[in-house]
C-alpha positions in Angstrom: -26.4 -28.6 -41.7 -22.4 -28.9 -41.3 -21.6 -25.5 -41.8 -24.4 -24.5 -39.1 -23.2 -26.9 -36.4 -19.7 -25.7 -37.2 -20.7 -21.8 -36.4 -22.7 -23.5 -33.4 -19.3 -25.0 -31.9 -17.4 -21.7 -33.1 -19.6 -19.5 -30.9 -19.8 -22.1 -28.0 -16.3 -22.2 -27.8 -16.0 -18.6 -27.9 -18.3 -17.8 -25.7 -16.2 -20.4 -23.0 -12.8 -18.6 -23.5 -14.7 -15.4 -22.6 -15.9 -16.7 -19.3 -12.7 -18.2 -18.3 -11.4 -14.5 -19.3 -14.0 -13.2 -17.0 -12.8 -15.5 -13.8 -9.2 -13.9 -13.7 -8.3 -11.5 -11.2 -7.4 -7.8 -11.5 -4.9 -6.9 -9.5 -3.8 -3.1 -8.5 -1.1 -1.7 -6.7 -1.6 1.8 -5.7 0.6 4.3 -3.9 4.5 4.2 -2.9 6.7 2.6 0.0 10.3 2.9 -0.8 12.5 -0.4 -0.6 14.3 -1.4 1.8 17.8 -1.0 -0.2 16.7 2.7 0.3 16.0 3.2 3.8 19.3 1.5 4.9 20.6 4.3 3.4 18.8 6.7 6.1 21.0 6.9 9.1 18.5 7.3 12.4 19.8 10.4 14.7 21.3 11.4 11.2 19.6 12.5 8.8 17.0 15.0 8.6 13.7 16.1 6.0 16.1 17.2 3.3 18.2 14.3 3.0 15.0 11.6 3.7 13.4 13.7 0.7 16.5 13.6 -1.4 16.9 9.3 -0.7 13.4 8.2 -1.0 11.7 11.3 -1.9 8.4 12.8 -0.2 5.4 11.5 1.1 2.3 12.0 0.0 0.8 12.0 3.4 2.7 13.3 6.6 2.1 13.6 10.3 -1.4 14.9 11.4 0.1 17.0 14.4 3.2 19.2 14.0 4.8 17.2 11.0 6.3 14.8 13.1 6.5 12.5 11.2 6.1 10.8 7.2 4.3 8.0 5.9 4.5 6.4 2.6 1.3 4.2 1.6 0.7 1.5 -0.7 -1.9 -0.8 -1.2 -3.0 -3.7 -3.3 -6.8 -4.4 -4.5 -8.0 -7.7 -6.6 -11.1 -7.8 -8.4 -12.2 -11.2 -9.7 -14.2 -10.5 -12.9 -17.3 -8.4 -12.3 -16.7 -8.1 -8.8 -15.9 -5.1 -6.9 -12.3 -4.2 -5.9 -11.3 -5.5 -2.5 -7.6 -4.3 -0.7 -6.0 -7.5 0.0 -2.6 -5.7 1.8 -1.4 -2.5 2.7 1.6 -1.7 3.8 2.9 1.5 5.9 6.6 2.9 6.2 6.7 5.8 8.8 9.7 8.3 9.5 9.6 9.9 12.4 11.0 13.3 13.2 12.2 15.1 16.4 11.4 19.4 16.8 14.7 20.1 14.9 13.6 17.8 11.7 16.2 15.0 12.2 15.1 10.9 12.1 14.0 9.9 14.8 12.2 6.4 14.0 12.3 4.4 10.8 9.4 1.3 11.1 7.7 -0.6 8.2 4.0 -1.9 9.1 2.0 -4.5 7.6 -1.1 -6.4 8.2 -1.4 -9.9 9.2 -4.7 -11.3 9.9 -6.5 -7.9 10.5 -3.9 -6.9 13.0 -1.0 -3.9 12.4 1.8 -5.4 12.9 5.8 -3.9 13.1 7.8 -5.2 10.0 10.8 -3.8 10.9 12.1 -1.0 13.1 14.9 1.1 13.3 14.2 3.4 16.5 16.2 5.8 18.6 13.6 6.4 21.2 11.0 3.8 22.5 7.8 5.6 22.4 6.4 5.3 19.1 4.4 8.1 18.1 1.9 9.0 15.6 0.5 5.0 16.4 -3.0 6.3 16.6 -2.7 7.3 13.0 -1.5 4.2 11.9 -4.1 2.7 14.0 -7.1 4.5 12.2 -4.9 4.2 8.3 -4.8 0.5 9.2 -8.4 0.1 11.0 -9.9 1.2 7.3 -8.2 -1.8 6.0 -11.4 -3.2 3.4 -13.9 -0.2 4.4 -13.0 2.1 1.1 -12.6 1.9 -2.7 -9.7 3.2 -5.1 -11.7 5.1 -6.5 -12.7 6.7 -3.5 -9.0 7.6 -2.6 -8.6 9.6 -5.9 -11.7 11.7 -5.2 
């Protein structure tokens, strides 16, 4: 009878550190932003595509019209045992370019409260461009799944 309640408590006790397993979150970073250590290095008016690519490397996604521009991506998702994968923060860091390939705008986004807003900016001219692509990067905030991004 002792050796039965024994493997009784055994299993219970088991079976709790498994659940408690279960509860922790799952977190995931995917893609790239460069630090900020790097981009100081980029001097606006400057620099040009080579030298950006050279510092903090190339983007895996760049402007949608006429290059003008390069934006490094990353993202974090949490999962809380079983559950599916939800991005908790994103974060955008777009280069600009003018017509003769030389840095134009530096400006790191973020999110806060389900609004884009500007981190930091390092600008030579005041109209921002490319906004309605950060707009629509940004206004998918939630609406898509890693794995979705790697097919």
């Amino acid at each position: 009878m002792g050796r039965i309640s024994m493997a009784f408590r055994l299993s219970l006790c088991s079976f709790a550190v498994f659940l408690l397993a279960a509860c922790s979150d799952i977190t995931r970073t995917h893609g790239y932003v460069p630090p900020e250590a790097d981009l100081e290095q980029i001097v606006v008016g400057v620099d040009t595509k080579d030298t950006v690519g050279e510092v903090v490397g190339r983007p895996s996604t760049s402007g949608i019209l006429a290059d003008s521009g390069w934006y490094y991506v990353k993202s974090k998702f949490v999962a809380y045992g079983l559950q599916e994968r939800k991005e908790v923060d994103r974060e955008v860091v777009a280069i600009s370019f003018d017509g003769d390939g030389v840095v134009e705008n530096i400006e790191r986004f973020g999110l806060e409260q389900g609004r884009v807003v500007a981190i930091s900016r390092r600008v030579t001219d005041s109209n921002i461009k490319g906004v309605s692509f950060l707009r629509q990067l940004f206004g998918s905030f939630g609406n898509f799944t890693a794995d979705q991004l790697l097919n």
